[in-house]
Each structure stands twice: as C-alpha cells, then as structure tokens.
N, C-alpha and C positions, 0 to 999 in steps of 0.2 A: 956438072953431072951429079946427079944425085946417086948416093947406095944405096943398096936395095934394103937393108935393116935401118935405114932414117925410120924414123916416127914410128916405127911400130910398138916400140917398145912402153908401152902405155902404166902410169904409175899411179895407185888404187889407195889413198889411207885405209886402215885397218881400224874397224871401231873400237874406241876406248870401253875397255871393261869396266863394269864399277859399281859396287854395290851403293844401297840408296843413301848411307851416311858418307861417301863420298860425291854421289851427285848433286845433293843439299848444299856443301861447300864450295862444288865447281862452279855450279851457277850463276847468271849475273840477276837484276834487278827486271832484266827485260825474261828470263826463260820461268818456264815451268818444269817441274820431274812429274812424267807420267809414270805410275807403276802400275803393272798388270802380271798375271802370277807369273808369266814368260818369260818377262822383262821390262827394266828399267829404262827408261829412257827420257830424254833432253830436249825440248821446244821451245819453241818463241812464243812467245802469251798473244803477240798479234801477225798473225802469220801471211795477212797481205801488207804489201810494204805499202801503199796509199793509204792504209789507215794508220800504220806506224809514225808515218811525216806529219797527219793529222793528229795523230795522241801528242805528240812531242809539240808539235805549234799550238794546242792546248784546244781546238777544234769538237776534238773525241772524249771523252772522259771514257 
C-alpha cells in the first residue's frame, strides 16, 4: 500500500547566481554566456542534439 505523501514531494534546483566574470570561467568549450541588461545567462552553442553528434563526427563545421 502506498502513503498518501509518496511522490509529491517534488525537488526544483535553484538557479546559480553569477555575474558575467564568473560565467566566462564556469563554461565549457561547447556553451555560450548570453548577456542582456536583465541577465546573464548560460547555453549550448548547438542546441539541437542531431547537429551536436554531427559537429563532433566532423559532418557540421
């Protein structure tokens, strides 16, 4: 039998804060830092992953 508080309890990470001389350093080889006057923020340079497998098997330039 299940209890009535199973699964609800649903667990959310909290965005990392960071100004833009910390986001330059976090980054890997694959992201970009967007800044807009808002905010800062952290992406992948190829954001469908069929062209990711293709960049990397040398396909895509």
């Amino acid at each position: 039998m299940r209890s009535k508080g199973e699964g609800s309890a649903e667990h959310f990470n909290v965005p990392r804060v960071m100004v833009l001389d910390d986001a330059l350093e976090y980054i890997d080889d694959s992201e970009l830092v967007e800044v807009t006057p808002k905010s800062v923020r952290i992406r992948k340079i190829v954001m469908d992953e069929l062209d990711e497998k293709r960049r990397h098997r040398g396909i895509i330039k």
